[in-house]
C-alpha positions in Angstrom: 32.1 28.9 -33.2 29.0 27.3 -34.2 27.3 25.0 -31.2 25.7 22.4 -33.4 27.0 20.9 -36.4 25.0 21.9 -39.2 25.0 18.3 -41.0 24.7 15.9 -38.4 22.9 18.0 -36.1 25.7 17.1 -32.8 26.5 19.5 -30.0 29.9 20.2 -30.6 30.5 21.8 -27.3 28.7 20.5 -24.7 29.8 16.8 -25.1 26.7 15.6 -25.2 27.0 13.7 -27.9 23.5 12.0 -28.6 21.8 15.3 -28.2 19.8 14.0 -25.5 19.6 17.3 -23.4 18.6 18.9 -26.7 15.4 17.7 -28.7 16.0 17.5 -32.4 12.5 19.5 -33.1 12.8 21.0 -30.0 16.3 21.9 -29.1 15.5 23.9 -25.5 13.5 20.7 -24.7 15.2 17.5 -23.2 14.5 14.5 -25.4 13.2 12.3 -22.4 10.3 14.9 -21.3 6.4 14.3 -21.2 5.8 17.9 -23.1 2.9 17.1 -25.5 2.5 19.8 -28.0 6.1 19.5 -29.2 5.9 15.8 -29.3 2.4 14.8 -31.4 3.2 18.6 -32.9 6.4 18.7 -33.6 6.1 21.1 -37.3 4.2 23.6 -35.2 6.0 23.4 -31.8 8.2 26.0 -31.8 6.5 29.3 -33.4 3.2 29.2 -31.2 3.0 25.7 -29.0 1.4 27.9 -26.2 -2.0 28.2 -29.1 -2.7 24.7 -28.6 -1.7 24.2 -25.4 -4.6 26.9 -24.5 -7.0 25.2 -27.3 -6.5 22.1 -25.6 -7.0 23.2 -22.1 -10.1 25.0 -22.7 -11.5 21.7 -24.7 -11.1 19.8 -21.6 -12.2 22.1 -19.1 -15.4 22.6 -21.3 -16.1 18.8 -21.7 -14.9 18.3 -17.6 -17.9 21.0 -16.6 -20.6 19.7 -19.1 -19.8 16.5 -17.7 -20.6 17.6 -14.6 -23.5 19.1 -14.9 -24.9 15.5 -16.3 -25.1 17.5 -19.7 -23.5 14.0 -21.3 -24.3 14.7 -25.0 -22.6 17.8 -25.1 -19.4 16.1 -22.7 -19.6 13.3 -25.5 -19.6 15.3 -28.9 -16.6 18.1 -26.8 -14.3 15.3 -26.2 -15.0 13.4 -29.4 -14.1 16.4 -31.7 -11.8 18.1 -29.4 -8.4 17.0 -30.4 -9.3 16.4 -34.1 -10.1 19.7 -34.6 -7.1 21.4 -32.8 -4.9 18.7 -34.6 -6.3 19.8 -38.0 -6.1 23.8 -37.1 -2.6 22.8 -36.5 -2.1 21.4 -39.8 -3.6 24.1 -41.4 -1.5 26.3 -39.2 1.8 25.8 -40.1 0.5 25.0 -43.5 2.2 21.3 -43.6 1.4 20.6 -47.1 1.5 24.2 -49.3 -1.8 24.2 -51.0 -3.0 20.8 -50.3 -4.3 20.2 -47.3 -8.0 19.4 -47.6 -7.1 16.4 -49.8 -4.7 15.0 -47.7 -6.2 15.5 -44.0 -10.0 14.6 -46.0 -8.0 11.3 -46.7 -6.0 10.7 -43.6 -9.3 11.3 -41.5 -12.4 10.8 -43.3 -11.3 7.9 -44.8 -10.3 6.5 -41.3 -13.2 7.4 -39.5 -15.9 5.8 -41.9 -14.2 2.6 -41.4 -13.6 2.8 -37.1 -17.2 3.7 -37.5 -18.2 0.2 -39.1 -16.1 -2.1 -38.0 -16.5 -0.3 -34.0 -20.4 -1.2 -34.9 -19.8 -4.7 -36.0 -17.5 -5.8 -32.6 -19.5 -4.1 -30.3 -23.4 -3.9 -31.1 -23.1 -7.2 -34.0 -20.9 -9.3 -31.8 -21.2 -7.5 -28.4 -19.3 -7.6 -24.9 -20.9 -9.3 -21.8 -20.4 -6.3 -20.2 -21.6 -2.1 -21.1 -18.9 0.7 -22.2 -18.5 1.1 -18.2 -17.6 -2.2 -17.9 -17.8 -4.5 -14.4 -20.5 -7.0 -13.4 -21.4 -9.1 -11.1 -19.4 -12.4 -12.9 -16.2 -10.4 -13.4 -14.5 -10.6 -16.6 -15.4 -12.8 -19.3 -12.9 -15.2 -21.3 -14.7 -14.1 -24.4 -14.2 -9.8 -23.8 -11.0 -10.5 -23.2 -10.5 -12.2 -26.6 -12.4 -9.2 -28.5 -9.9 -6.4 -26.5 -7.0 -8.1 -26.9 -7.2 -9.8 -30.1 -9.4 -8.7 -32.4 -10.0 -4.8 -31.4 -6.5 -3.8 -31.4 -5.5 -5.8 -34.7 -8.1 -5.0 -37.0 -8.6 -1.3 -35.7 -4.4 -0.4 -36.2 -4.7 -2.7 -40.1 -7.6 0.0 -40.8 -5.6 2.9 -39.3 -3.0 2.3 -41.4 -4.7 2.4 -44.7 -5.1 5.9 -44.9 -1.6 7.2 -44.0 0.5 4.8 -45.8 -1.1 5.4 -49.3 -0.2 9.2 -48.6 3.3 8.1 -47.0 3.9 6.3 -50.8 3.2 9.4 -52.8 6.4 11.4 -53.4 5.3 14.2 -52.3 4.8 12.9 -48.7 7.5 10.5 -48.1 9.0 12.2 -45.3 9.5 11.0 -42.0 7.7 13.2 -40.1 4.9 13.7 -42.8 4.0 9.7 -42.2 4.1 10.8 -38.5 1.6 13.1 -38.7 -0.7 10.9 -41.3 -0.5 8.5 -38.5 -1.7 10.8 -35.6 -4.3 12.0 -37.5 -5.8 8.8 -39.1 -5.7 7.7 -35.2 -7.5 10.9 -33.7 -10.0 10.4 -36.3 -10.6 6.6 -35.5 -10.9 7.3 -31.9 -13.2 10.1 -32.5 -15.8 7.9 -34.6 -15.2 5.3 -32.0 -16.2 6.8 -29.1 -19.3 8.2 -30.9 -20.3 4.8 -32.1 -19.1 3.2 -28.4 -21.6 6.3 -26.7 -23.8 7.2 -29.2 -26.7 5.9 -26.4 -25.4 8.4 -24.4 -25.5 11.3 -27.0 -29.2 10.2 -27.7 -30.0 10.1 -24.2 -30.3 13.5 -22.7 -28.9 14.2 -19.1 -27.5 11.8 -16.8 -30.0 10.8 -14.1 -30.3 11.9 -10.8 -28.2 9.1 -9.2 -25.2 8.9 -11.8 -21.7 9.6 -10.8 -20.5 12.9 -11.8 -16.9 11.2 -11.4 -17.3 8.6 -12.9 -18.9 10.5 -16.3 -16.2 12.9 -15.8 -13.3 9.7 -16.2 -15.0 8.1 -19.3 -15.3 11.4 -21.3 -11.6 12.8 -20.4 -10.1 9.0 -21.2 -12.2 8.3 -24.3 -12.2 11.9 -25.7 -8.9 13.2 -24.8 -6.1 10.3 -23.7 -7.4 7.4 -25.9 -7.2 9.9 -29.2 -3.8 10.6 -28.4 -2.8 7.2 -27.5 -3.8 5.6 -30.7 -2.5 8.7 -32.6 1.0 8.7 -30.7 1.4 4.6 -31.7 0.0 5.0 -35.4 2.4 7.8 -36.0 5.0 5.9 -34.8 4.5 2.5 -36.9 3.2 4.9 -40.3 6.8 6.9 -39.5 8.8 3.4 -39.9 7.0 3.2 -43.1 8.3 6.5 -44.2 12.0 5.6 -43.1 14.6 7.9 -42.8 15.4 8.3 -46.5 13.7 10.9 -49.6 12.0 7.6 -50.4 9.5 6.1 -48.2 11.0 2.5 -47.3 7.9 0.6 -46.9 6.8 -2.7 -45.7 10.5 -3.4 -43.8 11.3 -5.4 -40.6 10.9 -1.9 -38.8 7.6 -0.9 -40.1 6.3 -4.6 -38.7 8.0 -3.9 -35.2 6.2 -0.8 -35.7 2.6 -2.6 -36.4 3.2 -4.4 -33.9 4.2 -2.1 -31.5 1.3 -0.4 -31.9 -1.3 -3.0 -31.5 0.4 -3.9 -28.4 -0.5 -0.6 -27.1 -4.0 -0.6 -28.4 -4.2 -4.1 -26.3 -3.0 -2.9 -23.3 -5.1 -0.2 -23.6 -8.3 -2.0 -24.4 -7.4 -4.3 -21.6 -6.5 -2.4 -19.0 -9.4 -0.1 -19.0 -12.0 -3.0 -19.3 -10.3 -4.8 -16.1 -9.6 -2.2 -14.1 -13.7 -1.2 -14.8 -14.3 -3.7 -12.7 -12.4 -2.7 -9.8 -15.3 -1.5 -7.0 -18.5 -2.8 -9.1 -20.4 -2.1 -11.7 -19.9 1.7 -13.0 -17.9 2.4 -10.0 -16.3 5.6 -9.9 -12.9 4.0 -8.8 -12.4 2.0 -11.4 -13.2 4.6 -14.2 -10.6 6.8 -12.2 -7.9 3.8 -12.8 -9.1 3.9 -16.3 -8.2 7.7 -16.7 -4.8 6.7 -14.4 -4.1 4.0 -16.6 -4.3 5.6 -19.8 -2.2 8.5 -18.2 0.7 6.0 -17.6 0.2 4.5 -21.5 0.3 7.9 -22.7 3.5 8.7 -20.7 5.4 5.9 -22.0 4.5 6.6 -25.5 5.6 10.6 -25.7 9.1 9.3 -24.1 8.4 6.6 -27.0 7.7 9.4 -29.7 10.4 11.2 -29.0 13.0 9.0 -28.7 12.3 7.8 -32.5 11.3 10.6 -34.1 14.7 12.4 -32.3 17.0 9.3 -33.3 15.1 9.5 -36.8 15.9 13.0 -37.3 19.6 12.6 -36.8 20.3 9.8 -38.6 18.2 11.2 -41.8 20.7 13.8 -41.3 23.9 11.5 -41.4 22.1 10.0 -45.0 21.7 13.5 -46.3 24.9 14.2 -45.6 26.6 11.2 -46.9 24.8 12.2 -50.2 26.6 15.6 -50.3 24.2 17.6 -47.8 20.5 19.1 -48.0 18.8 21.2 -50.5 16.2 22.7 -47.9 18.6 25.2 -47.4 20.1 25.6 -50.7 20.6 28.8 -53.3 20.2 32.7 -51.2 20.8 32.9 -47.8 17.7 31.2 -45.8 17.1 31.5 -42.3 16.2 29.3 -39.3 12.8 29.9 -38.7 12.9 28.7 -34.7 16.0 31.2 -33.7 16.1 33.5 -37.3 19.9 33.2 -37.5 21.4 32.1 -40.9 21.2 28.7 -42.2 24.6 27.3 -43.7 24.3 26.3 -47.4 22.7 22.7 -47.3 22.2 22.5 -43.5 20.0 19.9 -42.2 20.5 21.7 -38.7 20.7 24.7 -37.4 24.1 25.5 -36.1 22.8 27.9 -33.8 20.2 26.6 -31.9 20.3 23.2 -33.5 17.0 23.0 -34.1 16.2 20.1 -37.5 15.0 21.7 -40.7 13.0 18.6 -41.2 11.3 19.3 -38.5 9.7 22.9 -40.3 7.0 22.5 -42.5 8.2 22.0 -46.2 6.7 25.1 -47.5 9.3 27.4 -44.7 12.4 25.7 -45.3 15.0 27.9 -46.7 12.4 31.1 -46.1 14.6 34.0 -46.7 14.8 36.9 -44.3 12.1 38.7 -46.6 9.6 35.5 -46.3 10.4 34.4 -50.1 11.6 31.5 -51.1 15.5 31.6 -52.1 16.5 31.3 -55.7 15.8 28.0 -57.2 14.4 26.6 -54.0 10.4 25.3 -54.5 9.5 24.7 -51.4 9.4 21.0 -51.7 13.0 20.5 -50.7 13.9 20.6 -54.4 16.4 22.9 -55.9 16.0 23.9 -59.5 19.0 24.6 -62.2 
C-alpha cells in the first residue's frame, strides 16, 4: 500500500492529514523546523544538503577569524560574497534551468545588484543618517533615521528587488512556483551583497582595525550583514516573487496575494532596518552589546521567516498538486517508467508525489523529473514538464 497519495501528495496512513510531520520538499523533515539548506534550497536539498551546509560553515568561520584578527577588508569582501556564491554553485548544481543558467542568475543578480548599489549610495552617502553603519550616539535616535529605515529603505530596496525576478517569473519557461522562489532569493542575496559593500566600502579601503576596536563588535556586523541579512532579504523576496508565480503552469501576477506578499516583505526589511539601528544604540556608540543584539535580532527575524518559508512554499506545493490533478494529473512523470530521484522507487504515471517517500516532483529541478532509472529522459518527456505526441 502506497504511504502517500501520489496526486495530492497526503499521508494516507499516518492521519496526518496536512503533512505537517512531513515537509513537501523534504518529507523526513517536519514542516515547522529552522533547517536552512532545505528551506532557501529546497531543488538541491535532498541529493547533497550536507555540501552546503559545509560551504557555508567554512564561509563563516573564515570571515569570523579574519574578523578577528582586525583583517576587516578581507571579513568584509568573505561575508559579502559568501552566500551568493554558494547560492549560485547551488544553482548550477542541481542544474535548475537545463542549459540556461548564466542568463537567468546574470539577470536575477547582476541586474539587482547594480541597482542596491545606486540607490544604497543615494540614501546613505547623498542623503545620509545622523548616525555611522554602527549606529548609537550621544542624542540617541533621530526622528529623521527612523523615517529613512523604516520608510524609504525597505520600500524602494524590495520595488528594485523585485524587478529582476518577476520579468523571469513571466517568461513561460519559469513560471513555476518554486522557480519565482529562487529568482527571489537570489535577486535578494545579490542586493544585500552590493549593499553591504556600498554600506562598508570605508572599511574595505581602510586596512586593519585599530588597536582599540572591538573584535566583538567587528565580528557581529560582518556575520549580520554578510550572512543573516542576505538570507533575510532573500527568504522575504522569494516569498512575495513566489505569490507572483502562483500555484498554476501560468505565473498569476500582480494578485491580492502577490501585494500581501510585497508587503510582507517590506515589513520585514523594516523591522530589520529598525531593529538593528536601535538596538545599536543599546551601551553607546559602537558598543559591542548592542552589535550582539543586532546579530540576536536578526537571528530571531530569520527564524520566523524559515518557519514562514516553509509553511508557503509546503501549503503551495500541495495545493499545485490538487490543480494538477483536477486537470487530469502531471506530465513530469509521464511516458517510460521515471523514478523518484530523493528515494529511487518508481514514480506512478502522472504523479505529482512520490507515493513512497512523498517527496513533491516540483520540488526536483525540471531538467530530473521523470529521469529514468538509466538517467535519460522517458519517451516524449522534454524535460520541461512537457510531454510530446
Amino acid at each position: 500500500m502506497s504511504h502517500f497519495c501520489h496526486h495530492c501528495g497526503n499521508d494516507v496512513q499516518s492521519g496526518d492529514a496536512e503533512r505537517k510531520k512531513a515537509y513537501a520538499a523534504r518529507p523526513d523533515e517536519p514542516v515547522a523546523s529552522f533547517k536552512l539548506v532545505s528551506t532557501i534550497m529546497p531543488q538541491g536539498a535532498g541529493r547533497q544538503p550536507y555540501t552546503y551546509k559545509v560551504a557555508l560553515g567554512i564561509a563563516l568561520l573564515a570571515t569570523v577569524v579574519t574578523a578577528a584578527l582586525g583583517a576587516l577588508p578581507v571579513a568584509i569582501m568573505v561575508a559579502a560574497f559568501a552566500i551568493p556564491i554558494v547560492y549560485i554553485l547551488y544553482l548550477y548544481d542541481v542544474n535548475l534551468w537545463e542549459d540556461e543558467p548564466i542568463p537567468v542568475v546574470a539577470a536575477a543578480f547582476l541586474l539587482t545588484g547594480v541597482l542596491a548599489a545606486v540607490f544604497t549610495w543615494l540614501w546613505s552617502d547623498r542623503i545620509g543618517l545622523s548616525t555611522d553603519t554602527l549606529g548609537g550616539n550621544d542624542g540617541g535616535p533621530a526622528g529623521r533615521d527612523l523615517l529613512i529605515l523604516l520608510l524609504l529603505v525597505p520600500v524602494v530596496s524590495e520595488l528594485i528587488r523585485q524587478i529582476g525576478p518577476i520579468y523571469l517569473a513571466s517568461r513561460p519557461r519559469y513560471d513555476d512556483l518554486m522557480d519565482g522562489f529562487t529568482f527571489g532569493v537570489v535577486a535578494g542575496v545579490g542586493f544585500a551583497c552590493f549593499e553591504t559593500l556600498v554600506l562598508h566600502w570605508g572599511w574595505i579601503s581602510g586596512g586593519f582595525a585599530g588597536p582599540g576596536s572591538s573584535a566583538g563588535t567587528w565580528i557581529s556586523v560582518v556575520v549580520l550583514q554578510g550572512f543573516l541579512k542576505p538570507l533575510i532579504y532573500g527568504s522575504a523576496t522569494g516569498l512575495a516573487v513566489a505569490e507572483f508565480s502562483g500555484l498554476g503552469e501560468k505565473y498569476d501576477g500582480f494578485t491580492p496575494r502577490w501585494v500581501v506578499g510585497l508587503l510582507q516583505a517590506i515589513l520585514v526589511n523594516a523591522l530589520f532596518q529598525g531593529g538593528v539601528y536601535l538596538l545599536g544604540f543599546v551601551g553607546g556608540h559602537g558598543s559591542t552589546v548592542g552589535a550582539l543584539l543586532g546579530v540576536v535580532w536578526g537571528l530571531v527575524l530569520l527564524g520566523a521567516l524559515i518557519i514562514l518559508v516553509r509553511t508557503v512554499l509546503h501549503k503551495g506545493l500541495l495545493e499545485a498538486a490538487l490543480e494538477s490533478a483536477a486537470r487530469g494529473g502531471s506530465n513530469h512523470a509521464s511516458g517510460d517508467l521515471a523514478f523518484c530521484s530523493r528515494c529511487e522507487m518508481p514514480l506512478l504515471p502522472h504523479s505529482d508525489f512520490c507515493s513512497a517517500c512523498g517527496n513533491s516532483v516540483r520540488s526536483v529541478p525540471k531538467s530530473e523529473r521523470g529521469l529514468t532509472a538509466q538517467g535519460s529522459a522517458p519517451a516524449g518527456f522534454d524535460g520541461t514538464g512537457e510531454t510530446h505526441a
